[in-house]
PDB file of N, CA, C and O in Angstrom, chain B, residues numbered from 101:
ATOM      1  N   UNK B 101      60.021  75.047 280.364  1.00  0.00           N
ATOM      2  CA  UNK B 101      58.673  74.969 280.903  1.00  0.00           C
ATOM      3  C   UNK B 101      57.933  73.830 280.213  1.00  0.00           C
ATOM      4  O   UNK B 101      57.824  73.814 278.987  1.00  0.00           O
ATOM      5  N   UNK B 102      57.386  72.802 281.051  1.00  0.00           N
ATOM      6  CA  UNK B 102      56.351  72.197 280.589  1.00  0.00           C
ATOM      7  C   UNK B 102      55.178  72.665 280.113  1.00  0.00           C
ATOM      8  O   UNK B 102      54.790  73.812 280.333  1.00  0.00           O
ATOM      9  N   UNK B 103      54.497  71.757 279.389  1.00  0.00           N
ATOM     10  CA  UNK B 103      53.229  71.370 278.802  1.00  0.00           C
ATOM     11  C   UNK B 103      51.984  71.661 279.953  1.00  0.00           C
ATOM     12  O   UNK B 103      51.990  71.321 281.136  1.00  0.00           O
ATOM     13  N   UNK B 104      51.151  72.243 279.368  1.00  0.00           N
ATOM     14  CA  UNK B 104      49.999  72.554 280.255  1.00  0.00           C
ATOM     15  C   UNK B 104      49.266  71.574 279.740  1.00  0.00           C
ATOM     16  O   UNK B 104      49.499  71.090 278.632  1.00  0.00           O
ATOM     17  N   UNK B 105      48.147  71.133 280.644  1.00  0.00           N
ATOM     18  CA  UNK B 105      47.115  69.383 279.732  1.00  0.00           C
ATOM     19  C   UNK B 105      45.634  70.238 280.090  1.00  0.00           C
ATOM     20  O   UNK B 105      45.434  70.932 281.087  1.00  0.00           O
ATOM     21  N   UNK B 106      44.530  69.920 278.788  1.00  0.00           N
ATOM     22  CA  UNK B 106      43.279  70.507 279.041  1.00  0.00           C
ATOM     23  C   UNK B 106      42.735  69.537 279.017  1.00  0.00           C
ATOM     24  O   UNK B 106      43.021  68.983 277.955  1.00  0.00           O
ATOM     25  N   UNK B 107      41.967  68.861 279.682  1.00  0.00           N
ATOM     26  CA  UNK B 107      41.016  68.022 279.828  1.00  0.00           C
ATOM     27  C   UNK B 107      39.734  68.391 279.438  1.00  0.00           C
ATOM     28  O   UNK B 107      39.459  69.591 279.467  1.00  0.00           O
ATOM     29  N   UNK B 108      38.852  67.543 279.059  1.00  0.00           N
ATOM     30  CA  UNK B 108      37.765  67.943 278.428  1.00  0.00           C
ATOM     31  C   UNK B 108      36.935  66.732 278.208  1.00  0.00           C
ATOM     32  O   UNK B 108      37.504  65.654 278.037  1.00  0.00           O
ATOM     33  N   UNK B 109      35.221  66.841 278.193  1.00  0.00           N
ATOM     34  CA  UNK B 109      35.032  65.767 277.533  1.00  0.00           C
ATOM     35  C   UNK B 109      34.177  65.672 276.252  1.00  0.00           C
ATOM     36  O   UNK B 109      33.922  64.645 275.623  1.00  0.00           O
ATOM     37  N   UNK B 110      33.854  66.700 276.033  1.00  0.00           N
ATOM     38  CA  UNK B 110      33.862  67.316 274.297  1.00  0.00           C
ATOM     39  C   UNK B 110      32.594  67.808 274.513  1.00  0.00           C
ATOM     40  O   UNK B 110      32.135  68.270 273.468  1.00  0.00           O
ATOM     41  N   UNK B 111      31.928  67.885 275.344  1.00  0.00           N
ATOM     42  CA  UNK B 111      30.570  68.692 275.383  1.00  0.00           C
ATOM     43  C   UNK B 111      30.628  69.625 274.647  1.00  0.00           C
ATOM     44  O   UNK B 111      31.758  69.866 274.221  1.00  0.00           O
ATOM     45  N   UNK B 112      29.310  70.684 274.108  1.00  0.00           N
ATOM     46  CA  UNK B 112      29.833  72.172 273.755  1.00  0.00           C
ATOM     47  C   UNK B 112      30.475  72.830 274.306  1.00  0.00           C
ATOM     48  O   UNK B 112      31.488  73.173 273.697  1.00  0.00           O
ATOM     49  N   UNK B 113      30.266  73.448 275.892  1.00  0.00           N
ATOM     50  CA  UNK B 113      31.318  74.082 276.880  1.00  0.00           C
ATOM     51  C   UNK B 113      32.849  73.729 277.079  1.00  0.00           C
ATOM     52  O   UNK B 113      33.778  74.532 277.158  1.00  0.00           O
ATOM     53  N   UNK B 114      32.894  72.553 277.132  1.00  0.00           N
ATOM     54  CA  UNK B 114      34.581  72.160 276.921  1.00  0.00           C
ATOM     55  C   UNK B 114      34.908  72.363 275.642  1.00  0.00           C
ATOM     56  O   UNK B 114      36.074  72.736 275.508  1.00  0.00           O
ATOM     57  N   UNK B 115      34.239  72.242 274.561  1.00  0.00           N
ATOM     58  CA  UNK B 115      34.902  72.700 273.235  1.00  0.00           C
ATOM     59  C   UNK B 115      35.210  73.874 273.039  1.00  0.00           C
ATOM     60  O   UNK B 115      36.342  74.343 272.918  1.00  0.00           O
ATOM     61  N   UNK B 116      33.784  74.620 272.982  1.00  0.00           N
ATOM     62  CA  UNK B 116      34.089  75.951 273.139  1.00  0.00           C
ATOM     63  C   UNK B 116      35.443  76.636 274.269  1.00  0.00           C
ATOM     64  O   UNK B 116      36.065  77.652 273.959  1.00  0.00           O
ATOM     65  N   UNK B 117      35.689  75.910 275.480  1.00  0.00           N
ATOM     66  CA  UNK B 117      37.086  76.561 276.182  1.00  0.00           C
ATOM     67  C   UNK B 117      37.997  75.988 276.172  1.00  0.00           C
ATOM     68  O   UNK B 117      38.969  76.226 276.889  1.00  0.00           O
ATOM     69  N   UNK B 118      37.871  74.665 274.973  1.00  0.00           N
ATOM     70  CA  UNK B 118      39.505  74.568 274.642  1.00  0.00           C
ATOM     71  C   UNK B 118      39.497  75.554 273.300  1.00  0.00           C
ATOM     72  O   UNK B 118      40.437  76.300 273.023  1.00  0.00           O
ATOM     73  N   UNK B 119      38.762  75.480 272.827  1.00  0.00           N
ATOM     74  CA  UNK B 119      38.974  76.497 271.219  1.00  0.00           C
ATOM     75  C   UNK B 119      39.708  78.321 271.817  1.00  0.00           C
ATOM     76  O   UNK B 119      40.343  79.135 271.147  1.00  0.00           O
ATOM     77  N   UNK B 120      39.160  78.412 273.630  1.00  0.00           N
ATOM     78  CA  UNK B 120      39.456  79.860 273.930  1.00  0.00           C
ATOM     79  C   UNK B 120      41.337  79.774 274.407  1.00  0.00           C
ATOM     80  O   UNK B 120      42.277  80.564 274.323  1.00  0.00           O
ATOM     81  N   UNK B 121      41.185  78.562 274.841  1.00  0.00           N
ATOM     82  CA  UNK B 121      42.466  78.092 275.774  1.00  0.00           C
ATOM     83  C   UNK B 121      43.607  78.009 274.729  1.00  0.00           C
ATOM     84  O   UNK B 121      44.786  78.328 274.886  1.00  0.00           O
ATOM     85  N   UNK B 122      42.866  77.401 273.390  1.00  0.00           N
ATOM     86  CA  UNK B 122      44.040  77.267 272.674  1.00  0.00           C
ATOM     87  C   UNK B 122      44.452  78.698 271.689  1.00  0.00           C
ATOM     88  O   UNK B 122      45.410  78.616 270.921  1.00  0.00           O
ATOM     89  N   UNK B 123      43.723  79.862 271.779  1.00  0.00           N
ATOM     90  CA  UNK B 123      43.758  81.142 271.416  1.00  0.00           C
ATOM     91  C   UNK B 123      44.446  81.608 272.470  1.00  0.00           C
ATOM     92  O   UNK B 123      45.384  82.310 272.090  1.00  0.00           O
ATOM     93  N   UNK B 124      44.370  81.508 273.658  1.00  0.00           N
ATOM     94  CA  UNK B 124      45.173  82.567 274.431  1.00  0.00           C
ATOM     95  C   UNK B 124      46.549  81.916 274.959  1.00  0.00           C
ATOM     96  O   UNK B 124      47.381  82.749 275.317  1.00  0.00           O
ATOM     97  N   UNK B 125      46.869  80.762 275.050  1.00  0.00           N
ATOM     98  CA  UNK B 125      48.229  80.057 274.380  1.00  0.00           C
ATOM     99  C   UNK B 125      48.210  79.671 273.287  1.00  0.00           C
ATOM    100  O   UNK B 125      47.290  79.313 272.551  1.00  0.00           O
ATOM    101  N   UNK B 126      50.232  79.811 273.057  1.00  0.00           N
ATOM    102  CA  UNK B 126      50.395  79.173 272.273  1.00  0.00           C
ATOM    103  C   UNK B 126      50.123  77.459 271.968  1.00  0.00           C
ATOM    104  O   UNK B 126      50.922  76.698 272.513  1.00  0.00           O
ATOM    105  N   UNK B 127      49.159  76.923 271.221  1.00  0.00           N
ATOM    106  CA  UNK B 127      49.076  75.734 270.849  1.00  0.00           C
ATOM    107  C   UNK B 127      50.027  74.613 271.245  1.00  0.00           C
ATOM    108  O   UNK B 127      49.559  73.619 271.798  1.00  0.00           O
ATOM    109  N   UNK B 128      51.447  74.716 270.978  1.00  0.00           N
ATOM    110  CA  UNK B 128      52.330  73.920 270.922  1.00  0.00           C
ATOM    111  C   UNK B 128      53.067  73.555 272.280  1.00  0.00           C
ATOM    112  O   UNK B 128      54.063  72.858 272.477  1.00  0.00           O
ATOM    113  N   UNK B 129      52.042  74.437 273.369  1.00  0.00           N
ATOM    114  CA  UNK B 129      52.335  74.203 274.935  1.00  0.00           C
ATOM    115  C   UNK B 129      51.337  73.473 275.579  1.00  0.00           C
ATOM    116  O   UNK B 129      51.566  72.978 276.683  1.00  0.00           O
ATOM    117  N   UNK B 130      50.001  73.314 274.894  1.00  0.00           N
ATOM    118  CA  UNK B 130      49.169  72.182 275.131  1.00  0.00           C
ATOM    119  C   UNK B 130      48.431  71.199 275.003  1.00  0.00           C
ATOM    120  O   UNK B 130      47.545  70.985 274.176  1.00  0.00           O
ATOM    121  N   UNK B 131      48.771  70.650 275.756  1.00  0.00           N
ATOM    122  CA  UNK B 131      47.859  69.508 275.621  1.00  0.00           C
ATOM    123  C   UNK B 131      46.911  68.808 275.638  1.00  0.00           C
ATOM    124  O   UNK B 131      46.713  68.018 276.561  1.00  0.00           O
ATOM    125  N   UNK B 132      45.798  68.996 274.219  1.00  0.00           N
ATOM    126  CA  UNK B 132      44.577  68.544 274.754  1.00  0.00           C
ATOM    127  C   UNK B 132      44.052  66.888 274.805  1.00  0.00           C
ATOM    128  O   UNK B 132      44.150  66.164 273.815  1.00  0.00           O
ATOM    129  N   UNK B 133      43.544  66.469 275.976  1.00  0.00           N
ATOM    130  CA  UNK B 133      42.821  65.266 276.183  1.00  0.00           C
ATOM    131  C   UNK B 133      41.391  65.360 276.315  1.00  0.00           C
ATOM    132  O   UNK B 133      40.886  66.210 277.048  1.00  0.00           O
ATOM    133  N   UNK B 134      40.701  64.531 275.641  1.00  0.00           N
ATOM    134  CA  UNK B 134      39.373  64.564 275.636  1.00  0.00           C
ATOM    135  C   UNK B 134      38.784  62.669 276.429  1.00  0.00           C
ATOM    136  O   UNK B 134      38.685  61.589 275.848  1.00  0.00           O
ATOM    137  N   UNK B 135      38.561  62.991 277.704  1.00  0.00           N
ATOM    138  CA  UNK B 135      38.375  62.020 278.335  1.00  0.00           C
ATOM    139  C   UNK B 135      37.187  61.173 277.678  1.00  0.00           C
ATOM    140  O   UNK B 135      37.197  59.942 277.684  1.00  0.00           O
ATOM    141  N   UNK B 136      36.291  61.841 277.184  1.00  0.00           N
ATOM    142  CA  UNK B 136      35.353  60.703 276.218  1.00  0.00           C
ATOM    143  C   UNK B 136      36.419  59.779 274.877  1.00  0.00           C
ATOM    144  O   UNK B 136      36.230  58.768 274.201  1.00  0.00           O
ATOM    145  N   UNK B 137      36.975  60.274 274.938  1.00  0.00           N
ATOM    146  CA  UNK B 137      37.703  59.470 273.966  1.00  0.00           C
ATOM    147  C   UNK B 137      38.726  58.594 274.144  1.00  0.00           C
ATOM    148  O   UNK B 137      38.807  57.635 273.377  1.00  0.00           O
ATOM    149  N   UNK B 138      39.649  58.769 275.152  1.00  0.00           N
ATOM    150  CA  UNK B 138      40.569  58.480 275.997  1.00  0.00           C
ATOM    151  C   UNK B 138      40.575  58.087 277.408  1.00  0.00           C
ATOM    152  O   UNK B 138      41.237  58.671 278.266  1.00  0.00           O
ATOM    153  N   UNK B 139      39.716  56.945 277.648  1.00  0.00           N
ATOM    154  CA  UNK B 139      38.867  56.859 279.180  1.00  0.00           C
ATOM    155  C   UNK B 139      40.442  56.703 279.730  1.00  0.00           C
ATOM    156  O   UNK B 139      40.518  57.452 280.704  1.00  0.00           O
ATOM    157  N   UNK B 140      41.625  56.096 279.529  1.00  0.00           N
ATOM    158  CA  UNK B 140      42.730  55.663 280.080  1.00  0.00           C
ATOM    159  C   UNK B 140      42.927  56.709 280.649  1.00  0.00           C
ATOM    160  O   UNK B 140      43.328  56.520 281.797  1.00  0.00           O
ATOM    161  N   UNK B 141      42.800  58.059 280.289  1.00  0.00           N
ATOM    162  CA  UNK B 141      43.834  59.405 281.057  1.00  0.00           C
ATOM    163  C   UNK B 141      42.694  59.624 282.165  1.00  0.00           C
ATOM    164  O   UNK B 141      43.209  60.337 283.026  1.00  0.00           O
ATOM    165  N   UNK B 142      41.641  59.386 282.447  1.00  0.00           N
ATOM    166  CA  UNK B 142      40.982  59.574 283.379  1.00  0.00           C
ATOM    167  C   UNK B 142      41.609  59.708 284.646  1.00  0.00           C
ATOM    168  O   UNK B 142      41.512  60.702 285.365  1.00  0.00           O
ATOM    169  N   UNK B 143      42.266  58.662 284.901  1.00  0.00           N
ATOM    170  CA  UNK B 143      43.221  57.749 286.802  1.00  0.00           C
ATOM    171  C   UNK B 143      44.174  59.220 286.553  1.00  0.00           C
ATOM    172  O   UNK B 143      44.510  59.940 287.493  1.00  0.00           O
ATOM    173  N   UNK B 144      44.434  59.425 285.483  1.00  0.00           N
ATOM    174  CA  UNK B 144      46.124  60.373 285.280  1.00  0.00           C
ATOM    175  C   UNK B 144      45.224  61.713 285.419  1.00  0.00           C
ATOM    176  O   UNK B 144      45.957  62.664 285.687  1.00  0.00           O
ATOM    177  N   UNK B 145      43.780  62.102 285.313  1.00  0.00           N
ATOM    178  CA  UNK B 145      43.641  62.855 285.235  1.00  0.00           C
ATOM    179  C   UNK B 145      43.499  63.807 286.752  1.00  0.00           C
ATOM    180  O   UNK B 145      43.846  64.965 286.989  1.00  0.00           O
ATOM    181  N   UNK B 146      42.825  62.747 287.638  1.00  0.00           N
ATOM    182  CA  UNK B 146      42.230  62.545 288.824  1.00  0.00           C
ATOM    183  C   UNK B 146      43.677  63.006 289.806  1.00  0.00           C
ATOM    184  O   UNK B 146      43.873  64.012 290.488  1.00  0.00           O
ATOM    185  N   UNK B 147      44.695  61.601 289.489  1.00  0.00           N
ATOM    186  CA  UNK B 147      45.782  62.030 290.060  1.00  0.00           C
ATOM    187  C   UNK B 147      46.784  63.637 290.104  1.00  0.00           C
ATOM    188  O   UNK B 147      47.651  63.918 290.932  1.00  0.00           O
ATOM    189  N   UNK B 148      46.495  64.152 289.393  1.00  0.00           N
ATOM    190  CA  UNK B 148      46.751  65.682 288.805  1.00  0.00           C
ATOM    191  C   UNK B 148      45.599  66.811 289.656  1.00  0.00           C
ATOM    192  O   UNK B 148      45.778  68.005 289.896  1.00  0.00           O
ATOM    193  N   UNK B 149      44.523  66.037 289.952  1.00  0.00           N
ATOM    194  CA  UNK B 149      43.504  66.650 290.668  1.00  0.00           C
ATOM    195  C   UNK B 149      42.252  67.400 290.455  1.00  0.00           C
ATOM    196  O   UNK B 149      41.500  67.912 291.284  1.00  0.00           O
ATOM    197  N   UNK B 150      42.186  67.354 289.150  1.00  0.00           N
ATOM    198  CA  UNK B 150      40.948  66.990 288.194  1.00  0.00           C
ATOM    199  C   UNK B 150      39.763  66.806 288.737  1.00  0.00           C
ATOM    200  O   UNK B 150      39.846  65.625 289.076  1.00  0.00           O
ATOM    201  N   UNK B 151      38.486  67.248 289.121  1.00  0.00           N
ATOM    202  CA  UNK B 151      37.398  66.844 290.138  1.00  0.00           C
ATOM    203  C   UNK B 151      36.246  67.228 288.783  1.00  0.00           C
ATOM    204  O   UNK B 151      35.235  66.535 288.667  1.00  0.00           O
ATOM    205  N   UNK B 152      36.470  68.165 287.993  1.00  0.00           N
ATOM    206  CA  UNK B 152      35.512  68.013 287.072  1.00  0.00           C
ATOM    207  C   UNK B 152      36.163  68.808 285.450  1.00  0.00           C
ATOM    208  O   UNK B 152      37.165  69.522 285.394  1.00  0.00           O
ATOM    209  N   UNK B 153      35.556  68.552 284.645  1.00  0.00           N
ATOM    210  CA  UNK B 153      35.730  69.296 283.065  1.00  0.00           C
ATOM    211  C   UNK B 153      34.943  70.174 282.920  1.00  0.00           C
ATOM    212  O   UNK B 153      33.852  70.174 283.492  1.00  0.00           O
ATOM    213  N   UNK B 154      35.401  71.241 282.003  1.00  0.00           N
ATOM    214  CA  UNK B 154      37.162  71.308 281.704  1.00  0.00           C
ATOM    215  C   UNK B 154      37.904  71.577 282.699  1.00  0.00           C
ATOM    216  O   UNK B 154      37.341  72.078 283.672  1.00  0.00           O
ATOM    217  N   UNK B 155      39.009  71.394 282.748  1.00  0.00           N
ATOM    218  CA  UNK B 155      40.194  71.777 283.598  1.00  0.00           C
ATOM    219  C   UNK B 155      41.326  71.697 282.607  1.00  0.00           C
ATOM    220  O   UNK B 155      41.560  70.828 281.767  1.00  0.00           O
ATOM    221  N   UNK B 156      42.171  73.139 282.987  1.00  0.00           N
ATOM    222  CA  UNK B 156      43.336  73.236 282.754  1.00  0.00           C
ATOM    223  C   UNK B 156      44.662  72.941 284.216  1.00  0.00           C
ATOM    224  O   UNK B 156      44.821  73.458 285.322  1.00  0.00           O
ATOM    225  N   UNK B 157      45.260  72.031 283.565  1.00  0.00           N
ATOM    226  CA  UNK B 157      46.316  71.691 284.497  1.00  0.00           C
ATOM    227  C   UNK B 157      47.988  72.458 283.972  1.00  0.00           C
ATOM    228  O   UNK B 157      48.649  72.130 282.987  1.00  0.00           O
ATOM    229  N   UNK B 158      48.244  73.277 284.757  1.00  0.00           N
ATOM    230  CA  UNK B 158      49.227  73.699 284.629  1.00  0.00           C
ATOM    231  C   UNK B 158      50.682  72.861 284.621  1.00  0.00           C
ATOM    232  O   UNK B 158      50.862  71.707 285.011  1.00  0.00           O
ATOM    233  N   UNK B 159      51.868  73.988 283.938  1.00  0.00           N
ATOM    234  CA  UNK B 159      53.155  73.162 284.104  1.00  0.00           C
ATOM    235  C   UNK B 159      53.339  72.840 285.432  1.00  0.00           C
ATOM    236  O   UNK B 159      54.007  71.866 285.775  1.00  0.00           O
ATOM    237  N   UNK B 160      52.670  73.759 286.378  1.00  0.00           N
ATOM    238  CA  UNK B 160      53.340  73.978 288.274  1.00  0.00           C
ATOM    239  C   UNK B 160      52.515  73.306 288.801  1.00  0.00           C
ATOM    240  O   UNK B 160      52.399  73.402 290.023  1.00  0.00           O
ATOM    241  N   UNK B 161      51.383  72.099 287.815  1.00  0.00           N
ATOM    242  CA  UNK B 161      50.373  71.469 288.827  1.00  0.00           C
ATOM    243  C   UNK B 161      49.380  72.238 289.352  1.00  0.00           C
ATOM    244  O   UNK B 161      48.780  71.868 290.361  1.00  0.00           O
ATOM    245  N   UNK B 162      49.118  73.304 288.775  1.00  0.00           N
ATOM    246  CA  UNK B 162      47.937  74.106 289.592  1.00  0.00           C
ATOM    247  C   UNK B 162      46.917  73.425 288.603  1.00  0.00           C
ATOM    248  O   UNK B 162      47.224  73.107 287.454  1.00  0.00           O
ATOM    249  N   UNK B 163      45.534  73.212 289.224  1.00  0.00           N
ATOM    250  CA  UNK B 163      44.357  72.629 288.455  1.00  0.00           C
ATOM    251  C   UNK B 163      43.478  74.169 288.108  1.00  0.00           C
ATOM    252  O   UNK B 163      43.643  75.049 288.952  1.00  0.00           O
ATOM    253  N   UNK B 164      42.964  74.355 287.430  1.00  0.00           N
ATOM    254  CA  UNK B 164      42.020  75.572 287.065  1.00  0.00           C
ATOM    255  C   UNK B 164      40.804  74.891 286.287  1.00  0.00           C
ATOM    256  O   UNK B 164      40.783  74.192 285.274  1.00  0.00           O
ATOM    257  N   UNK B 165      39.848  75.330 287.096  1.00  0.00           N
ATOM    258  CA  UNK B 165      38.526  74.384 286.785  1.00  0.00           C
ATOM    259  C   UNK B 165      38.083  75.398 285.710  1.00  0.00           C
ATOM    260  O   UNK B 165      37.050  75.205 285.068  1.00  0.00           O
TER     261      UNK B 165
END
């Protein structure tokens, strides 16, 4: 199984639900990106289907806003 990717752009609310995201997985299955920091993953983020933060993108490609 792949890597799940959390997008985020570090607001309080995205912090606060990657801090929940990374409690209810295990850590070492995801991946966090913080688009303020990393404008490059933006195009990669979009393409994945990404419409707003946070989003969790699953191994199966499902987006969860």
């Amino acid at each position: 199984m792949g890597k799940s990717i959390f997008y985020h752009a570090g607001c309080p609310v995205c912090v606060s639900a990657e801090h929940d995201i990374l409690g209810l997985l295990n850590p070492s299955d995801v991946e966090v990106v913080h688009l303020g920091n990393d404008k490059s993953k933006i195009s990669e983020a979009e393409k994945a289907g990404v419409k707003s933060v946070p989003a969790l993108v699953t191994p199966d490609g499902n987006v969860l806003h």
